[in-house]
C-alpha angles and dihedrals in degrees: 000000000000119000087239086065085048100049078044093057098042089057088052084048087047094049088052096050093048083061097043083051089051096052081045087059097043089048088049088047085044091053095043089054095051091040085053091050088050093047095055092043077055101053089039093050088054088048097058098046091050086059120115118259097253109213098236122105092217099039081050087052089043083052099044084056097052087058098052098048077047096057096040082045097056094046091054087054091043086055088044091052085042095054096038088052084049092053090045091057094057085038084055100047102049082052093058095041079052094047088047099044088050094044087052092047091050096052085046090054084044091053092038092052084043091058096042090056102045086057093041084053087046085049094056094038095057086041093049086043092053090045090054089044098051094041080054095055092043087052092046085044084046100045086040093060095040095061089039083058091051100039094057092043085063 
């Protein structure tokens, strides 16, 4: 394969890693938003429980209540930042397979230049080899005829 499909290939790998790059960042944005939710039911929870112990009997149950839906609360965001981690990981790691794959691609196109141009050296060299033989022989064949013309004039 020429070094021109290759350049061709790594810019669709390219084009497939900067995707994958972009779900990566949304799953990252998705995970910080969860972390920062979690981290408000958390301050609210310890609000709460810092609150003084009212002496009614109605406003203890009420607060009773609002620590429980905060707890529940805090595990269901714990399962959320859980799930979007989770998500971030397998975004992560198709990135990664993308970047490699590209990388791989890149130092394949690099071996493969190097080696072009070795044999494109080589190429020169034997024609350049060839040029100076045959400019050799015309000047023996030269220099052969020239002393046959002077050795018969004499």
């Amino acid at each position: 394969m020429s070094v021109k499909r290759f350049q061709r290939l790594l810019l669709l790998r390219e084009a497939q890693e900067n995707e994958a790059a972009v779900v990566l960042g949304g799953r990252l944005a998705e995970l910080n938003r969860a972390e920062q939710q979690r981290e408000q039911l958390t301050e609210y929870q310890g609000v709460y429980l810092n609150a003084l112990v009212p002496n009614d009997a109605r406003l203890m149950k009420q607060l009773s209540l609002m620590h429980q839906q905060l707890r529940e609360a805090l595990q269901q965001q714990e399962l959320r930042v859980a799930a979007a981690q989770s998500q971030v990981d397998q975004a992560r790691e198709i990135w990664m397979e993308r970047h490699q794959a590209s990388l791989s691609l890149g130092k394949l196109i690099e071996r493969r230049r190097r080696l072009d141009a070795v044999v494109d050296n080589r190429r020169q060299q034997r024609e350049q080899d060839m040029w100076a033989t045959r400019k050799a022989f015309q000047r023996d064949q030269d220099a052969g005829f020239s002393s046959a013309d002077e050795g018969g004039s004499r």
